[in-house]
N, C-alpha and C positions, 0 to 999 in steps of 0.2 A: 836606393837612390830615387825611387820613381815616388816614393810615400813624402820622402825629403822636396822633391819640386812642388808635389801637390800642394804639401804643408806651406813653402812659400808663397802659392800662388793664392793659395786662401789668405793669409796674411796677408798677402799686397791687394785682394778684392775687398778684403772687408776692411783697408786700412784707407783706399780710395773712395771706395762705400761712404766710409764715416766722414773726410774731407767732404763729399760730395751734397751730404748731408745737413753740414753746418754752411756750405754756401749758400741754401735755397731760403731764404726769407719771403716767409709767406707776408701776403697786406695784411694789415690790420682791417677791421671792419669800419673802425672811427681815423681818427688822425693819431701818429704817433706825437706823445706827450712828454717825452723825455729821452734822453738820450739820443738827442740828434744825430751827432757824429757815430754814427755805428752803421754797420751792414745793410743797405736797404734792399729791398724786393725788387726782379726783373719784370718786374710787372705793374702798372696802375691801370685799372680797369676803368673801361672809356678814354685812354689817353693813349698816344702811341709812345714807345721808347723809342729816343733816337742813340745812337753811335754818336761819335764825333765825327764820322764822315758824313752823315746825314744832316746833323747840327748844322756841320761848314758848308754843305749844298744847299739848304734853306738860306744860311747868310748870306751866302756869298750872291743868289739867286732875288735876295733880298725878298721871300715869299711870308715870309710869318715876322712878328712882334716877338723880342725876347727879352724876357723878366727875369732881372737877377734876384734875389729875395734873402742874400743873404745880410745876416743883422750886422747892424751897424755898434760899434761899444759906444756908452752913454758917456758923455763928459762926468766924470768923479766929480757927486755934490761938496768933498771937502779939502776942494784945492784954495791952498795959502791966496789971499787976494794981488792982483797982480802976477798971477801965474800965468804963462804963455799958453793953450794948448793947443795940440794941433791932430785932427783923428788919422788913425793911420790909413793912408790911401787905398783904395780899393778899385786893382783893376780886372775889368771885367769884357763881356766880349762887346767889341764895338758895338754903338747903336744902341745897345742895352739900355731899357729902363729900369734902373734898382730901384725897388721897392723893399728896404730894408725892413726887418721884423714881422715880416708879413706869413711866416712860415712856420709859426710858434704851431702847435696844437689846438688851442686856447687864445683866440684874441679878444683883447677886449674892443669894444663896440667901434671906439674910434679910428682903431686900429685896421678893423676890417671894412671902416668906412672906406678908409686912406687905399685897400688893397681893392673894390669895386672901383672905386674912381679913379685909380690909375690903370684899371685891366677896363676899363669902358674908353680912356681918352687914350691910349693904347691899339685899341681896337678899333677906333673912332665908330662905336656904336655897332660894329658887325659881329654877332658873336659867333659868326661862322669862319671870321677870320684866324690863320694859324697864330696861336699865342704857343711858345715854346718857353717854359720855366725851369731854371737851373739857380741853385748853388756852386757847391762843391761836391767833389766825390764824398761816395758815403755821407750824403748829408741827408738826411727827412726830411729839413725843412722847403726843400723843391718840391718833395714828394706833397708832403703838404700841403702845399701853395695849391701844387698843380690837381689835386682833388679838390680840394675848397674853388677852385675857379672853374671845375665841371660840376660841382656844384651850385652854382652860378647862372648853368644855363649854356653855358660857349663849348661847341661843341666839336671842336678844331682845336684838341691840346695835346701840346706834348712836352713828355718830359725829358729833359738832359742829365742822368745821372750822373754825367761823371762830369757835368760841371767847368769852372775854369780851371779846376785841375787837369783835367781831359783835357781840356783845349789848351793848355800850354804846353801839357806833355807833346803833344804834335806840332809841337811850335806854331802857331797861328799866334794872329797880332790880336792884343788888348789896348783895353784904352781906360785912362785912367776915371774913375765915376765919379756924380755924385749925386747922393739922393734923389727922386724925384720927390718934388717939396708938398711939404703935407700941408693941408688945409691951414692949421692957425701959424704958419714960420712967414 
């Protein structure tokens, strides 16, 4: 009997063990490049991680800038003429400025112009001010954002991993977005 519990109890450590295991996502040293929606890390280094309770006492407090980053889907180059379209609505936590696309791995030049110039008129020039960056849960491309904008030099960041997911899960109000406009629109 006594060999019988041991044996369980090794099975249920080494079976918790291995769960325990596949949660902990280390950073990457550069930006992740692929596979966005997947497990991210409890951790960015120089950036604090907020909860959703933390998220909602900076909003609510109205003490930090919060950058939604996630992408926006491109109008399909080969809709019949006179096709109506309409992008599907994205809503996100009030006040937010969405900076859509801004949270690729890889941006190109104009791209990360668009993402300085909105985290500068954002900030209005302070880069000591709180800037809080989120997608969605399990999303990189926050994570991203929010390294590339400590990268930057702004030294007051933090990231929302769990996103407007989080935030809805807890019922808190959204507001529906829209882009902040890119230099040539």
């Amino acid at each position: 009997m006594i060999r019988y519990a041991a044996s369980l109890m090794l099975a249920w450590i080494t079976l918790v063990g291995a769960a325990r295991t596949e949660e902990l996502v280390p950073e990457p040293d550069g930006y992740r490049t692929n596979d966005y929606r997947a497990p991210v890390p409890d951790t960015l280094a120089g950036a604090r991680v907020l909860s959703t309770a933390e998220a909602e006492a900076i909003w609510r407090a109205r003490t930090g800038v919060f950058i939604d980053v996630l992408p926006r889907p491109p109008k399909p180059a080969n809709l019949p003429a006179g096709t109506v379209w309409r992008y599907k609505p994205r809503f996100n936590i009030p006040d937010s400025i969405w900076l859509p696309d801004t949270g690729y791995g890889e941006l190109a030049a104009s791209t990360e112009s668009y993402l300085r110039q909105g985290l500068l008129r954002a900030s209005g020039g302070n880069r000591a001010k709180l800037i809080v960056v989120y997608c969605q849960a399990d999303c990189w491309m926050s994570w991203n954002a929010a390294k590339r904008t400590l990268s930057y030099g702004y030294s007051n960041v933090a990231w929302y991993p769990d996103g407007t997911d989080g935030w809805q899960r807890a019922n808190l109000p959204t507001a529906e977005a829209q882009p902040d406009p890119r230099p040539a629109e």
